[in-house]
N, C-alpha and C positions, 0 to 999 in steps of 0.2 A: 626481435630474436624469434625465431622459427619455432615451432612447438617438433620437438624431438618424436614423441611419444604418439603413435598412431592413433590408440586409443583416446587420449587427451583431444587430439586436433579433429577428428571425427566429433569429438560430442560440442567441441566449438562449433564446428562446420554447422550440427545440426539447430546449435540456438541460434546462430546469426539467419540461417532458413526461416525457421520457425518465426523470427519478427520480421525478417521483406516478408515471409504470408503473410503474413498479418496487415503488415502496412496496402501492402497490393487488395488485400479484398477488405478494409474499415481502412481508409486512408484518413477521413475526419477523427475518429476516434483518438487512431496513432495520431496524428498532428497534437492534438490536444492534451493525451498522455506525452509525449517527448516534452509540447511545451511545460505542463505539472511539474518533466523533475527538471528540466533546463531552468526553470523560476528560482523554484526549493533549492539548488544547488548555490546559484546567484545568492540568493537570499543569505543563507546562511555565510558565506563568503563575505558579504555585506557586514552582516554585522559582526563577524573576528573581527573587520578590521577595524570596525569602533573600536573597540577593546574596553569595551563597558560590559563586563563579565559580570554576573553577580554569583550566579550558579555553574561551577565546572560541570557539576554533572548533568546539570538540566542541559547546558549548550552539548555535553558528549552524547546524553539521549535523544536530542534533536538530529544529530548525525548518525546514529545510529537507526532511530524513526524513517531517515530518508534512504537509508544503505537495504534496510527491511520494504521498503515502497518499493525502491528499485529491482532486488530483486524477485518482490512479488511478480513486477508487470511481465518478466521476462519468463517466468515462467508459467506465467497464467498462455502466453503467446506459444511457448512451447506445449499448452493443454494438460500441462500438470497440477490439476485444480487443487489437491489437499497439499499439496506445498503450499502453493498459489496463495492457498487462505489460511494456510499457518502463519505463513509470514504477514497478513492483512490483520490476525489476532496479535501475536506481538507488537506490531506498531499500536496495535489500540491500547495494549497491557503498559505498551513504553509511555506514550500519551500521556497515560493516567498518572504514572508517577510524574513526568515531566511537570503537566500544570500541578503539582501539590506545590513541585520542588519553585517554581517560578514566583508561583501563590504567596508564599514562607521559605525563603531559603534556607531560615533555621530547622526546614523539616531534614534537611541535608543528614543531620545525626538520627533521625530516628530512622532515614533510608537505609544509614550504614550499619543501622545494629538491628537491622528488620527482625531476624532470624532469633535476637533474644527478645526482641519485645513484638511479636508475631499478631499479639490481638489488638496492641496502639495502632500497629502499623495498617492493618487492617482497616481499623475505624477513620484513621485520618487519607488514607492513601486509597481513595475508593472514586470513582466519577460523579460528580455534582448531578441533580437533577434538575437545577436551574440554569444549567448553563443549556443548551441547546444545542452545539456541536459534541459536549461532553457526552449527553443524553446518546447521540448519533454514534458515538464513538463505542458507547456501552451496548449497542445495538449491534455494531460490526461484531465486536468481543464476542458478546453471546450467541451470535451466529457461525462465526469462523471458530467457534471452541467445536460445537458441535457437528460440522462440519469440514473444519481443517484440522484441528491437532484429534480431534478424538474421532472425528470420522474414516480414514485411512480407505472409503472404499466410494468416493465423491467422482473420482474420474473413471474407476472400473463398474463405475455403474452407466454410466454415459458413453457404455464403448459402444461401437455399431462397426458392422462389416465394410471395411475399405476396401480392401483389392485381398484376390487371390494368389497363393504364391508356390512356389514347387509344382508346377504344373495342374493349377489347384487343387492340393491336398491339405493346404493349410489354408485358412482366411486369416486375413492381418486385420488385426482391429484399432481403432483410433478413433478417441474424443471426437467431434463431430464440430463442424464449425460452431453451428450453432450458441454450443455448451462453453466453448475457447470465450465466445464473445460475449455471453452473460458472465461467466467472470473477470473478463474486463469492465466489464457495466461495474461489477461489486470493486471491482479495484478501483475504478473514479469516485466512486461512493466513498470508500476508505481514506482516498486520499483526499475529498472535498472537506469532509468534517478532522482527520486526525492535523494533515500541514495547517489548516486552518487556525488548531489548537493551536500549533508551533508559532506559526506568526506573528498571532495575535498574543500569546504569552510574551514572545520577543520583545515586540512592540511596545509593549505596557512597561518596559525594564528599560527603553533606550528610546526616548523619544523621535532620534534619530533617523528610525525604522518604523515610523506611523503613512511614510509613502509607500511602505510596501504593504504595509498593511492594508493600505486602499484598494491597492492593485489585487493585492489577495480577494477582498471583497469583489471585484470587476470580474475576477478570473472564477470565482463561485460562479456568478451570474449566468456566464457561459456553459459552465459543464450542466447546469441544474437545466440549462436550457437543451442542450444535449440530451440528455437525459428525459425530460419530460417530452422533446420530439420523438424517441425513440421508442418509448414507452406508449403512447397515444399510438404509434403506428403499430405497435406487435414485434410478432418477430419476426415480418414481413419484411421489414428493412433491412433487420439484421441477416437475414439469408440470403440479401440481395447480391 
């Protein structure tokens, strides 16, 4: 059905832009983010159909973890970086309750009464520091707090002059490639360590689910490989 609303079908028009750039100037990148949520979506689809639930709300925060990824990427590609990392901070905030609730699914009642029991909740619903993706995950948090939900001035600080407009009387300003593509660097980062957490919770709950779990492992390999090429090169590559 046709989008009626001018307004509506213009800001369409402009996100579906915003990811061919993207894909047209980091084509590896994009391939490797499409493949992230095309997996995470399998994945979770995979195991409904176990039907070896043990936590509703752990399996509804895992969809919810992947709805907040997805929308991250799309607008990190649109250059909307304090959204971008808003939503890279909630998946790490979802995360952390996720693995309590996977952990003890008896923690289930203390999630639903957080609000009267606010300092339990605290103490038990907090990120492991012996887990290693957990650790990674409380990194993303602490970063995208102060950066995305509390920083609000992340991409108007990264504006530079694009193009001249009214017969150059006004300059248009816009995120700079650059800036678009280290917060997709921070979006693979986000999603290498939080879907990691997803999987690998799953996994522990359905034996089932111990081949995706591998694959998860194989699929790290890759991005971290990604990632320390890109890194080693500067931002030489990424301006390329």
């Amino acid at each position: 059905m046709a989008i009626k609303n001018a307004t509506f079908a213009a800001a369409l028009d402009q996100r579906s832009k915003a990811i061919a750039d993207f894909e047209d100037d980091q084509p590896e990148i994009s391939d490797i983010a499409n493949s992230c949520m095309e997996f995470a979506e399998r994945y979770l689809a995979a195991y409904v159909s176990k039907d070896t639930i043990d936590s509703t709300y752990a399996l509804l925060l895992a969809q919810t973890i992947l709805s907040y990824l997805e929308d991250s990427f799309y607008l990190g590609c649109e250059r909307k970086l304090d959204q971008s990392a808003a939503l890279c901070r909630m998946a790490a905030e979802a995360s952390r309750v996720f693995c309590r609730l996977i952990e003890r699914p008896e923690n289930e009642r203390l999630f639903l009464e957080r609000e009267k029991r606010w300092k339990e909740y605290r103490n038990v619903f907090s990120f492991r520091d012996d887990v290693p993706l957990e650790r990674a995950a409380k990194l993303i948090y602490d970063l995208c707090s102060n950066y995305g939900v509390h920083g609000h001035f992340v991409a108007s600080s990264h504006m530079e002059a694009y193009d001249y407009v009214h017969g150059g009387e006004f300059i248009e300003l816009r995120v700079p490639d650059a800036a678009r593509d280290r917060n997709i660097l921070l979006w693979l980062r986000t999603y290498r360590a939080i879907w990691g957490l997803v999987v690998r919770g799953l996994a522990e709950r359905n034996e089932c689910m111990h081949e995706f779990r591998d694959l998860m492992d194989g699929f790290l390999v890759s991005i971290d490989k990604l990632l320390t090429r890109i890194e080693r090169s500067g931002e030489d590559e990424m301006d390329a």
